[in-house]
PDB file of N, CA, C and O in Angstrom:
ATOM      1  N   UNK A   1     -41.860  -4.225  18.894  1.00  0.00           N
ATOM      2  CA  UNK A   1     -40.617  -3.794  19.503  1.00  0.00           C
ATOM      3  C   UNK A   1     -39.448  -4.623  18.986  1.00  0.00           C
ATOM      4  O   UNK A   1     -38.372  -4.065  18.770  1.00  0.00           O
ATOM      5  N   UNK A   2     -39.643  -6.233  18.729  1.00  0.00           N
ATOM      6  CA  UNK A   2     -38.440  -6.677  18.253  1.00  0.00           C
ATOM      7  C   UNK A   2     -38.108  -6.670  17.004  1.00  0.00           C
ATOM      8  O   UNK A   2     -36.990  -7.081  16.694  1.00  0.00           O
ATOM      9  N   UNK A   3     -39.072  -6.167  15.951  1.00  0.00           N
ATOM     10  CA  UNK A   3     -38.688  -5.746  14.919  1.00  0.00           C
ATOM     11  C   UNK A   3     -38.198  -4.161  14.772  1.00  0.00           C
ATOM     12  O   UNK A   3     -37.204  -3.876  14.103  1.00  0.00           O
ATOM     13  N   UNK A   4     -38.872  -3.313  15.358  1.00  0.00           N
ATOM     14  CA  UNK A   4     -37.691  -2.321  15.351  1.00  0.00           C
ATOM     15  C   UNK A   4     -36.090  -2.348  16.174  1.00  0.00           C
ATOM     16  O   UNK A   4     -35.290  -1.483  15.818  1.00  0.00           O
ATOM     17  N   UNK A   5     -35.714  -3.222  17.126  1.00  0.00           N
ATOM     18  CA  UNK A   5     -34.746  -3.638  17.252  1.00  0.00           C
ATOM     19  C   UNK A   5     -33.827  -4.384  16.155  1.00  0.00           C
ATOM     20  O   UNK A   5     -32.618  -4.227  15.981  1.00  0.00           O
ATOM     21  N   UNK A   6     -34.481  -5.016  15.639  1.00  0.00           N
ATOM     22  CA  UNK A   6     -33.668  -5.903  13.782  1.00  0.00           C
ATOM     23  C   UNK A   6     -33.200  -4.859  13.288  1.00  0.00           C
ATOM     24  O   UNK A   6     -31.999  -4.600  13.362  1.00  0.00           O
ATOM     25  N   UNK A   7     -34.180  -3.988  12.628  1.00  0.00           N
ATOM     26  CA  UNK A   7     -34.256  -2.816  11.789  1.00  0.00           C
ATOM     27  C   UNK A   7     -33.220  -1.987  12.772  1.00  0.00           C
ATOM     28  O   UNK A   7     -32.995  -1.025  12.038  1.00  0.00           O
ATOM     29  N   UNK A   8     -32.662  -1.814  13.633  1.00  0.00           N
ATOM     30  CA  UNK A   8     -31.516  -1.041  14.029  1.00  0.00           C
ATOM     31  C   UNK A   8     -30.086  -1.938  14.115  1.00  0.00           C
ATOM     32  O   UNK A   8     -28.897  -1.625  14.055  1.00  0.00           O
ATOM     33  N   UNK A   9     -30.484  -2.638  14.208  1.00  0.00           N
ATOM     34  CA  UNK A   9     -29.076  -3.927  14.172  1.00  0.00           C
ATOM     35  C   UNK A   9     -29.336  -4.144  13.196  1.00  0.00           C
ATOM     36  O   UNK A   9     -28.182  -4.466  12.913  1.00  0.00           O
ATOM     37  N   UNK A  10     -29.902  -4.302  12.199  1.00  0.00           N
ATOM     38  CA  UNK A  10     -29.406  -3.850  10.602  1.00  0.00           C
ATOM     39  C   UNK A  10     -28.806  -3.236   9.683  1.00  0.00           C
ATOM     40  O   UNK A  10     -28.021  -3.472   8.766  1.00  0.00           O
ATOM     41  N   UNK A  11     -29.637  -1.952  10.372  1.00  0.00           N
ATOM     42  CA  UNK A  11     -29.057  -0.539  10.227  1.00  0.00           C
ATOM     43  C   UNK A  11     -27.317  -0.316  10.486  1.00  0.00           C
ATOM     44  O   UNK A  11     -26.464  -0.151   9.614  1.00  0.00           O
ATOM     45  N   UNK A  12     -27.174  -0.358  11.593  1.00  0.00           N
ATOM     46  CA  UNK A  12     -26.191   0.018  12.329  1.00  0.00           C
ATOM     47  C   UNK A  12     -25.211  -1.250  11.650  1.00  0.00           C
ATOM     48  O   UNK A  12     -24.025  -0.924  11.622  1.00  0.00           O
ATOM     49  N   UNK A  13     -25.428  -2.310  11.228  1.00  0.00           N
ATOM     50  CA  UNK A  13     -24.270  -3.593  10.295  1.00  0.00           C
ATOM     51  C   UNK A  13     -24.568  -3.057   8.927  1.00  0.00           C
ATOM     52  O   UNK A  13     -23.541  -3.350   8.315  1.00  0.00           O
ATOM     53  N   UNK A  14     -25.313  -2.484   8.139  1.00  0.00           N
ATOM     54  CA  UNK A  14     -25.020  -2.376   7.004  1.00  0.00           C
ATOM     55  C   UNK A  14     -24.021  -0.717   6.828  1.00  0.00           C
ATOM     56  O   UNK A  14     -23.338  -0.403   5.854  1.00  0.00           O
ATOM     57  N   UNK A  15     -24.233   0.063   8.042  1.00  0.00           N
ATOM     58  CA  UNK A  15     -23.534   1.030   7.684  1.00  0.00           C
ATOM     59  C   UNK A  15     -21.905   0.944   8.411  1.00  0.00           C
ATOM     60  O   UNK A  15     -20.787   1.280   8.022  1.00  0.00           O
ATOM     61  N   UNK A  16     -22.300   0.480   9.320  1.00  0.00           N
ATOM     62  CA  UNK A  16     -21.201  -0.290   9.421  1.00  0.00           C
ATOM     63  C   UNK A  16     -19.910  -0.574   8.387  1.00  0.00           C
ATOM     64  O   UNK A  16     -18.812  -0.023   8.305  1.00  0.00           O
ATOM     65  N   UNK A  17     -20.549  -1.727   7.598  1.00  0.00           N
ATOM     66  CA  UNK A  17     -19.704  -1.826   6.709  1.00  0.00           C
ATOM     67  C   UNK A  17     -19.373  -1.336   5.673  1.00  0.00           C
ATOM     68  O   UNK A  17     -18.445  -1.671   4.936  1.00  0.00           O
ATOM     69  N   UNK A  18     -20.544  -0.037   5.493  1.00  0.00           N
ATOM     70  CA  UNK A  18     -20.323   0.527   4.063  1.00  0.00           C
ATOM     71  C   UNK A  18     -19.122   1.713   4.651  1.00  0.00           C
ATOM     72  O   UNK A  18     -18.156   1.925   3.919  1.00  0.00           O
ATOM     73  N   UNK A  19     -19.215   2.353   5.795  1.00  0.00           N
ATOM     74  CA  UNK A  19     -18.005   3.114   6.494  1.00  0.00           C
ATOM     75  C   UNK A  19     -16.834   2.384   6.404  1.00  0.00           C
ATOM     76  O   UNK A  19     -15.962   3.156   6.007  1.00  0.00           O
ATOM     77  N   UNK A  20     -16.300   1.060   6.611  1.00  0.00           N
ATOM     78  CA  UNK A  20     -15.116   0.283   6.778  1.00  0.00           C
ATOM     79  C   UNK A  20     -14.757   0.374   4.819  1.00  0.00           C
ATOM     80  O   UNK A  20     -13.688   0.608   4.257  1.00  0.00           O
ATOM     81  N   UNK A  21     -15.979   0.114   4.286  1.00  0.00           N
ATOM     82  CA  UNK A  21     -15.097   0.327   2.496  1.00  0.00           C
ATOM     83  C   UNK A  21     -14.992   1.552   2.444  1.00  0.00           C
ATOM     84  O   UNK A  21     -14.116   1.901   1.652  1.00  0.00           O
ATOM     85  N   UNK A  22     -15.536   2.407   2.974  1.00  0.00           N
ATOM     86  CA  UNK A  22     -15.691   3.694   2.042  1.00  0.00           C
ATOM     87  C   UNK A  22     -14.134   4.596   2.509  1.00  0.00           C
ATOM     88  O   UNK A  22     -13.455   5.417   1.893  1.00  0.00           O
ATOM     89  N   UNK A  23     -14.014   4.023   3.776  1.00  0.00           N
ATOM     90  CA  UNK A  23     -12.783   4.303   3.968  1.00  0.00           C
ATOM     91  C   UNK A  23     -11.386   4.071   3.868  1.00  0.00           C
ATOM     92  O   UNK A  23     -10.460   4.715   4.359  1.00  0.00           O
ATOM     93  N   UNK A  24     -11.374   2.934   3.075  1.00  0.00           N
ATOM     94  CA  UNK A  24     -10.219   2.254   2.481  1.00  0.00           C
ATOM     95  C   UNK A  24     -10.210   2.438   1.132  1.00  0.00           C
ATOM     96  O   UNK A  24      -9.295   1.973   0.452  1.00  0.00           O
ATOM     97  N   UNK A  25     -11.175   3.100   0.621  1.00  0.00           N
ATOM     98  CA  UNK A  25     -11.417   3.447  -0.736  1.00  0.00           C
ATOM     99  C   UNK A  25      -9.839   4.301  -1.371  1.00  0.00           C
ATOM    100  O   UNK A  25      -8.972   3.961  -2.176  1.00  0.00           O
ATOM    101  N   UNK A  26     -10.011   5.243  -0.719  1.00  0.00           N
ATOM    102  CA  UNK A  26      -8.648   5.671  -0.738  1.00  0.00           C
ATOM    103  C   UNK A  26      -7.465   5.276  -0.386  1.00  0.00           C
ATOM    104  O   UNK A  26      -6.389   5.855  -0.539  1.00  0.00           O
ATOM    105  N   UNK A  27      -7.638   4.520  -0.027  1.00  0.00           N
ATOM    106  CA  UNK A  27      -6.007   3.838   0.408  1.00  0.00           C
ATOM    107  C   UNK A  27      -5.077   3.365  -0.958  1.00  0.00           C
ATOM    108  O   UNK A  27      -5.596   3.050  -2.029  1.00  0.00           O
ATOM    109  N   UNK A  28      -3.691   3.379  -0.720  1.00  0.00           N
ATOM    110  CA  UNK A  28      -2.911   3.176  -1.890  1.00  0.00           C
ATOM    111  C   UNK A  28      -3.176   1.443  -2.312  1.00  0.00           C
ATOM    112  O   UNK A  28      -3.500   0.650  -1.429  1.00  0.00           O
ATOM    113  N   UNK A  29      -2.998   1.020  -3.696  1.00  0.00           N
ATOM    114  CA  UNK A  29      -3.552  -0.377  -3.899  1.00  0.00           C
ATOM    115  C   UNK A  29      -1.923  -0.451  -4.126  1.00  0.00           C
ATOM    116  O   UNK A  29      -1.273   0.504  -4.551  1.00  0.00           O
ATOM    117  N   UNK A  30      -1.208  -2.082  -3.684  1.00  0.00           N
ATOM    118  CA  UNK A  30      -0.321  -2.724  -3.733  1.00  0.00           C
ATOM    119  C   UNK A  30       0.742  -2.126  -2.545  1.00  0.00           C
ATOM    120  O   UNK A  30       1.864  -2.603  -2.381  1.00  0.00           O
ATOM    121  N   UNK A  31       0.365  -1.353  -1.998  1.00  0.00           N
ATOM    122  CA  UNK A  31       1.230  -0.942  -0.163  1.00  0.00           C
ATOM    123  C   UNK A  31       2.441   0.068  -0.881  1.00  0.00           C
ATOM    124  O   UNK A  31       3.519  -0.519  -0.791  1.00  0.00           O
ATOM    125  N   UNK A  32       2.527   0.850  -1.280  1.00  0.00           N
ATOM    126  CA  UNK A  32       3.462   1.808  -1.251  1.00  0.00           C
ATOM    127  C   UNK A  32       3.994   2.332  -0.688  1.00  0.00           C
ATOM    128  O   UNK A  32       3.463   3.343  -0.227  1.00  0.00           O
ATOM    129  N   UNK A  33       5.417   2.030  -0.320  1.00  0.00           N
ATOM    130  CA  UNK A  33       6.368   2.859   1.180  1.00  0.00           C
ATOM    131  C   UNK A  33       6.203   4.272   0.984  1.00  0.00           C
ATOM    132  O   UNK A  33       6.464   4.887  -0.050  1.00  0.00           O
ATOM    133  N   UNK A  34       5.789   4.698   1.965  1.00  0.00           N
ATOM    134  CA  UNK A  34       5.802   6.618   2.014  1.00  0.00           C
ATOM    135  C   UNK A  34       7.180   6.922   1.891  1.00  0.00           C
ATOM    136  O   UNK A  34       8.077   6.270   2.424  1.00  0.00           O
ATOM    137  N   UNK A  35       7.356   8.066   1.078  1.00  0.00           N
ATOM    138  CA  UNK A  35       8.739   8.467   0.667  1.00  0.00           C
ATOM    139  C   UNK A  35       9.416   7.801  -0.781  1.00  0.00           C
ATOM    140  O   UNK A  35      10.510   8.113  -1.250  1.00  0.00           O
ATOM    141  N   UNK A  36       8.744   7.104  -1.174  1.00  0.00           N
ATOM    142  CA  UNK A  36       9.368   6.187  -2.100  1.00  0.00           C
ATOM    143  C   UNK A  36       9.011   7.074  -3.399  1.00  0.00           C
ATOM    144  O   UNK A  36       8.468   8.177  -3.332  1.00  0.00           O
ATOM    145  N   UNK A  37       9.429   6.373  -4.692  1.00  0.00           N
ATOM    146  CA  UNK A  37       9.333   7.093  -6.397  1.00  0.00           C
ATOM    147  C   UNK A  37       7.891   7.134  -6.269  1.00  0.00           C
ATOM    148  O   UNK A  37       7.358   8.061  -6.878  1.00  0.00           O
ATOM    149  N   UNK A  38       7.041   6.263  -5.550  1.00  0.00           N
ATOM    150  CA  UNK A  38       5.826   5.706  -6.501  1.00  0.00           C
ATOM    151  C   UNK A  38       4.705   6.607  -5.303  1.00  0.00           C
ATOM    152  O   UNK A  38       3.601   6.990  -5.690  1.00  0.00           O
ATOM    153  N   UNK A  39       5.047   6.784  -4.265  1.00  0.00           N
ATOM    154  CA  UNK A  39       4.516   7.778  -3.539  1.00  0.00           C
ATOM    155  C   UNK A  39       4.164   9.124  -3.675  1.00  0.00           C
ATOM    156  O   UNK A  39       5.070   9.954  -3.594  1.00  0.00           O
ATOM    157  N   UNK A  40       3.100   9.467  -3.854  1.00  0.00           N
ATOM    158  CA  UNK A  40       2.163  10.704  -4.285  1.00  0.00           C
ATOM    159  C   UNK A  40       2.336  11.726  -3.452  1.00  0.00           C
ATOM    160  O   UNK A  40       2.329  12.899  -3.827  1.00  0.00           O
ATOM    161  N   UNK A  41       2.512  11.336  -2.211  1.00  0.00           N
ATOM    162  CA  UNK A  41       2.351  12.594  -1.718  1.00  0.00           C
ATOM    163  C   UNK A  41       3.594  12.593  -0.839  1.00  0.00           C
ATOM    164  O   UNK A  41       3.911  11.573  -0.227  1.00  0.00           O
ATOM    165  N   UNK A  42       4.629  14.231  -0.730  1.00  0.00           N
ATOM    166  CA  UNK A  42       5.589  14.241  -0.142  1.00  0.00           C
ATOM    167  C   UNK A  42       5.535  15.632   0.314  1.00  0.00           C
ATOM    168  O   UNK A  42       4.672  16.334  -0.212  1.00  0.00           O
ATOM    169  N   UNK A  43       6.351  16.195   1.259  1.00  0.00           N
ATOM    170  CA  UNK A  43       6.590  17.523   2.160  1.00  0.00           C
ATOM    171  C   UNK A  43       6.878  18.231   1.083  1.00  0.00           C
ATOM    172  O   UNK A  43       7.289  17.766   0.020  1.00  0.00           O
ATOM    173  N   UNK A  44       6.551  20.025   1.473  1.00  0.00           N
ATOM    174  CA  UNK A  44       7.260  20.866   0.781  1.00  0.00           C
ATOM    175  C   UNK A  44       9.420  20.934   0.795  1.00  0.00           C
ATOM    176  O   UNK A  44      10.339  21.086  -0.010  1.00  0.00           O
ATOM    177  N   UNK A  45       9.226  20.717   2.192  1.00  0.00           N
ATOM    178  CA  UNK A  45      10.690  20.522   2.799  1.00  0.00           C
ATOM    179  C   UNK A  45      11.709  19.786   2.096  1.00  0.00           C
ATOM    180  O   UNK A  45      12.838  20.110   1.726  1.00  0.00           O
ATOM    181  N   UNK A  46      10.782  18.295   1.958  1.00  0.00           N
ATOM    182  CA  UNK A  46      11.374  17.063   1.501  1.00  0.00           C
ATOM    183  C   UNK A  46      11.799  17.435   0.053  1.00  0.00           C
ATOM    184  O   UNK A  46      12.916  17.217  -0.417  1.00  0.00           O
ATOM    185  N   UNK A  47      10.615  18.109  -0.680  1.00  0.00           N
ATOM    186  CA  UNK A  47      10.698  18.459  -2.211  1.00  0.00           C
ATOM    187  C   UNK A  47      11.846  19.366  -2.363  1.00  0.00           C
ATOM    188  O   UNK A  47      12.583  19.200  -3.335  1.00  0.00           O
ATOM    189  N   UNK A  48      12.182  20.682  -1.178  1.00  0.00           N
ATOM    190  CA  UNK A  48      12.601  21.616  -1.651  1.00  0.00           C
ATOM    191  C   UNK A  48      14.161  21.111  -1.690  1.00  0.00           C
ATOM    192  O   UNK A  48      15.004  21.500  -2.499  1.00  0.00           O
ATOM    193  N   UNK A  49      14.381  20.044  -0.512  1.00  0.00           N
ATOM    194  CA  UNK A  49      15.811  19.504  -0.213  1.00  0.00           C
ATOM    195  C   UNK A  49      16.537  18.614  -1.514  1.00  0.00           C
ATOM    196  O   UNK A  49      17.739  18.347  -1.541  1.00  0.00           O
ATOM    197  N   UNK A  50      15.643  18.255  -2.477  1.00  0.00           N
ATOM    198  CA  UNK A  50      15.689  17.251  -3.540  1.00  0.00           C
ATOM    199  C   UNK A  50      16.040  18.122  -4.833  1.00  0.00           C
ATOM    200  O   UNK A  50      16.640  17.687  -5.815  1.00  0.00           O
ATOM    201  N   UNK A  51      15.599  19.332  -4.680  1.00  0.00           N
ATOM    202  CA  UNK A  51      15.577  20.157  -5.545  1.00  0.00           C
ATOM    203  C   UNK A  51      17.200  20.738  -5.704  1.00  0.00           C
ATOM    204  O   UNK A  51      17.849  20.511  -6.725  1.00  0.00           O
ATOM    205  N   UNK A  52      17.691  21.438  -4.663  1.00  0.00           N
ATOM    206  CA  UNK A  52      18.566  22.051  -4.059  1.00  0.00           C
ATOM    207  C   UNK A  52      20.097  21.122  -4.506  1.00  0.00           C
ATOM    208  O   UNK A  52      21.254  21.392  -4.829  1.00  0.00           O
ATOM    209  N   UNK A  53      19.154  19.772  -4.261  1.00  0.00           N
ATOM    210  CA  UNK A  53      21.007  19.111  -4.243  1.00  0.00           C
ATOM    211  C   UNK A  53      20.491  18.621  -6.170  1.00  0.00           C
ATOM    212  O   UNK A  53      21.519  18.171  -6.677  1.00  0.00           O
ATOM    213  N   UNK A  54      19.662  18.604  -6.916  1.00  0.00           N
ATOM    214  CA  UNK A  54      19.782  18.286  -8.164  1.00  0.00           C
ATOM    215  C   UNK A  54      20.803  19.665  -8.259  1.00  0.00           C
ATOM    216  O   UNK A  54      21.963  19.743  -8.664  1.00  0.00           O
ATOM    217  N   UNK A  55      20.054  20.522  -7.816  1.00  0.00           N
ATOM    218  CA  UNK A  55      20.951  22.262  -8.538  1.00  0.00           C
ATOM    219  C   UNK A  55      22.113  22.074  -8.328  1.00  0.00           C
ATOM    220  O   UNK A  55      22.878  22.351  -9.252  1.00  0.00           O
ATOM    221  N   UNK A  56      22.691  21.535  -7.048  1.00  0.00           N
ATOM    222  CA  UNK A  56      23.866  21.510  -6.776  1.00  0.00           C
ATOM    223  C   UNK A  56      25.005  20.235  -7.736  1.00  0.00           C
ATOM    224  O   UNK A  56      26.119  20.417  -8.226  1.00  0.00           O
ATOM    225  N   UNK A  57      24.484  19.486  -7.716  1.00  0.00           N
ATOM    226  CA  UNK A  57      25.064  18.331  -8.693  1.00  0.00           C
ATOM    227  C   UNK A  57      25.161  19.116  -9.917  1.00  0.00           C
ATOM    228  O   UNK A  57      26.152  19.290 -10.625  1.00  0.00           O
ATOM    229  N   UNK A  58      23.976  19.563 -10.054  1.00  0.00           N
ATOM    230  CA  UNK A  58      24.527  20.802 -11.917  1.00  0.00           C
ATOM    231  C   UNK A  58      25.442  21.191 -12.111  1.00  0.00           C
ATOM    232  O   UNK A  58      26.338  21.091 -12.949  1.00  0.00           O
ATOM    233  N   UNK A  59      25.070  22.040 -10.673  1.00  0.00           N
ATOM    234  CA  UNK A  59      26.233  23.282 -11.309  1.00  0.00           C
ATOM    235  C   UNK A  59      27.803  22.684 -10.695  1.00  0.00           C
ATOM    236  O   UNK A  59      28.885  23.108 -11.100  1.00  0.00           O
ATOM    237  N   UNK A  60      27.669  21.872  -9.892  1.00  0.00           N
ATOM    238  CA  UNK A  60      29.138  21.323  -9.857  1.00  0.00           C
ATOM    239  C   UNK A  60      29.700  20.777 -11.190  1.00  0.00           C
ATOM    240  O   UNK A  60      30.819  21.179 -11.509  1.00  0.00           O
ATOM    241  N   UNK A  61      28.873  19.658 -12.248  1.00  0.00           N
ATOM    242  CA  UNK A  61      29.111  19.493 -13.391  1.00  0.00           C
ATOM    243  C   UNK A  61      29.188  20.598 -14.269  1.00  0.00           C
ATOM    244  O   UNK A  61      30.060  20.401 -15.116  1.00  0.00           O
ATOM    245  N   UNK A  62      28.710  21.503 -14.375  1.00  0.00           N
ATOM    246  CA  UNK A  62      28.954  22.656 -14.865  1.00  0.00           C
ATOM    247  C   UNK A  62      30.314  23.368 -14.907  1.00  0.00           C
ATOM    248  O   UNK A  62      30.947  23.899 -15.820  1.00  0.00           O
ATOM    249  N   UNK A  63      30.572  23.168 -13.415  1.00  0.00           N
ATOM    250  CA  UNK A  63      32.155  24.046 -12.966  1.00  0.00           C
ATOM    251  C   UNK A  63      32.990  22.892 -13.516  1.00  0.00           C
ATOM    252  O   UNK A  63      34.135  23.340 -13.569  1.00  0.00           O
ATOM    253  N   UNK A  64      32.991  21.763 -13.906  1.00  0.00           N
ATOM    254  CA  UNK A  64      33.886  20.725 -13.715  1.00  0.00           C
ATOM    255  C   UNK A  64      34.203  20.642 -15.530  1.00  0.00           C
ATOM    256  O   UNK A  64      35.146  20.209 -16.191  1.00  0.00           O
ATOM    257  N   UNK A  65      33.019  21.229 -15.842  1.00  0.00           N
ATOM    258  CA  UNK A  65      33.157  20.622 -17.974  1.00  0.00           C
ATOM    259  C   UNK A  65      34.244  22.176 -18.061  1.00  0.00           C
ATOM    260  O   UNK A  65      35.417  22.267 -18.424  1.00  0.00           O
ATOM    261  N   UNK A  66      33.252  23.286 -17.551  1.00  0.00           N
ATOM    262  CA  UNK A  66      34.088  24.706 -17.622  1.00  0.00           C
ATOM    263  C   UNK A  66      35.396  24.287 -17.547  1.00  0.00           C
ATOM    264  O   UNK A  66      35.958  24.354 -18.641  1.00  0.00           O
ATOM    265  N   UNK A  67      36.133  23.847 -16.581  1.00  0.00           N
ATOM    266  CA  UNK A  67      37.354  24.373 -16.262  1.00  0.00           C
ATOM    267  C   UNK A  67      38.245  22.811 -17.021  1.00  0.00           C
ATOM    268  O   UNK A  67      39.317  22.209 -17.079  1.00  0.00           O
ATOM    269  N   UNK A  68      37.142  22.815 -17.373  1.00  0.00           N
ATOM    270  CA  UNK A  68      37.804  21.241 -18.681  1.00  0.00           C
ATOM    271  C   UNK A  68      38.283  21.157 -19.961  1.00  0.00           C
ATOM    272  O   UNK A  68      39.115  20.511 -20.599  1.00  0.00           O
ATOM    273  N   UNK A  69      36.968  22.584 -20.224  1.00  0.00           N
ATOM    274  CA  UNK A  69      37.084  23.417 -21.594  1.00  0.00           C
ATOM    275  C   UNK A  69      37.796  24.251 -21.331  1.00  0.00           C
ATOM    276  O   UNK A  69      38.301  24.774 -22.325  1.00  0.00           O
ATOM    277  N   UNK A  70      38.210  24.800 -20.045  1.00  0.00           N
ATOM    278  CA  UNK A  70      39.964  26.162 -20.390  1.00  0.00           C
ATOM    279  C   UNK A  70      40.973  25.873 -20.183  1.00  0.00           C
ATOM    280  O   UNK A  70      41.968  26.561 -20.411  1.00  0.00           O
ATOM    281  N   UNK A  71      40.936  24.409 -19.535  1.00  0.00           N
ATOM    282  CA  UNK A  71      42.247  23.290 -19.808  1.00  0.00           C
ATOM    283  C   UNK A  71      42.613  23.303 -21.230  1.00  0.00           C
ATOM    284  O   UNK A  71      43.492  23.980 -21.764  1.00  0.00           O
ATOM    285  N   UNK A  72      41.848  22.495 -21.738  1.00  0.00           N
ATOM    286  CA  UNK A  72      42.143  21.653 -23.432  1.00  0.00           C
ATOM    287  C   UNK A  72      42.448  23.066 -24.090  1.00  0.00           C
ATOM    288  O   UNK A  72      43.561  23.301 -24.559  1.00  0.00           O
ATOM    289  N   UNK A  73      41.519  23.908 -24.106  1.00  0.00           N
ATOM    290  CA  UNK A  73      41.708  25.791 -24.907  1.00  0.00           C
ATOM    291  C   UNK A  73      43.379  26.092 -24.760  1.00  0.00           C
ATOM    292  O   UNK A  73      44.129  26.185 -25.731  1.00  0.00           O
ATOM    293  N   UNK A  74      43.807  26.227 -23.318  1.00  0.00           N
ATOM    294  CA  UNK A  74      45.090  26.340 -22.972  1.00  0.00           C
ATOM    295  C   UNK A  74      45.879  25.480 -23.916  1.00  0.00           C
ATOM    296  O   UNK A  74      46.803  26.060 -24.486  1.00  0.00           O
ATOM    297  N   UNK A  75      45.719  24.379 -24.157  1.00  0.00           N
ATOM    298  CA  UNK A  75      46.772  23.520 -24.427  1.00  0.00           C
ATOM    299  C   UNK A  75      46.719  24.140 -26.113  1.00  0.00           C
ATOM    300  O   UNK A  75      47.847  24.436 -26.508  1.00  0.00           O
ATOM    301  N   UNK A  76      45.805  24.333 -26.958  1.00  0.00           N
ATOM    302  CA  UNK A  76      45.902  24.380 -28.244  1.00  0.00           C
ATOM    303  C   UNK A  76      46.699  25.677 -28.732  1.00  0.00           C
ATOM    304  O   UNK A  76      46.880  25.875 -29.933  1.00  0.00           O
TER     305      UNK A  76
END
């Protein structure tokens, strides 16, 4: 009887600890702030909002060279 008691308090510490690695296995190595450049994983939301204002910065530079180039045109 007290050796099958070992053999379960064995049991139960070696899996133990193989559950505590196996689950940090995945964890990010060197602590990466969520949300950050180096962060893998982000919202569709978050992505789509990032997207939206690059477009928007474009095409504002866009409107801004345009009406830069029918300035200088005018003048010649």
């Amino acid at each position: 009887m007290l050796n099958i008691k070992k053999l379960i308090a064995a049991s139960v510490l070696i899996f133990g600890i193989n559950g505590i690695l196996l689950a940090h296995a995945d964890a990010p190595q060197g602590g990466t702030v969520p949300g950050s450049v180096d962060d893998p994983v982000i919202t569709k939301s978050y992505f789509d909002q990032n997207i939206a204002n690059k477009i928007a910065d474009e095409l504002a530079k866009q409107t801004f060279n345009e009406e830069k180039s029918d300035r200088s045109s005018l003048r010649s």
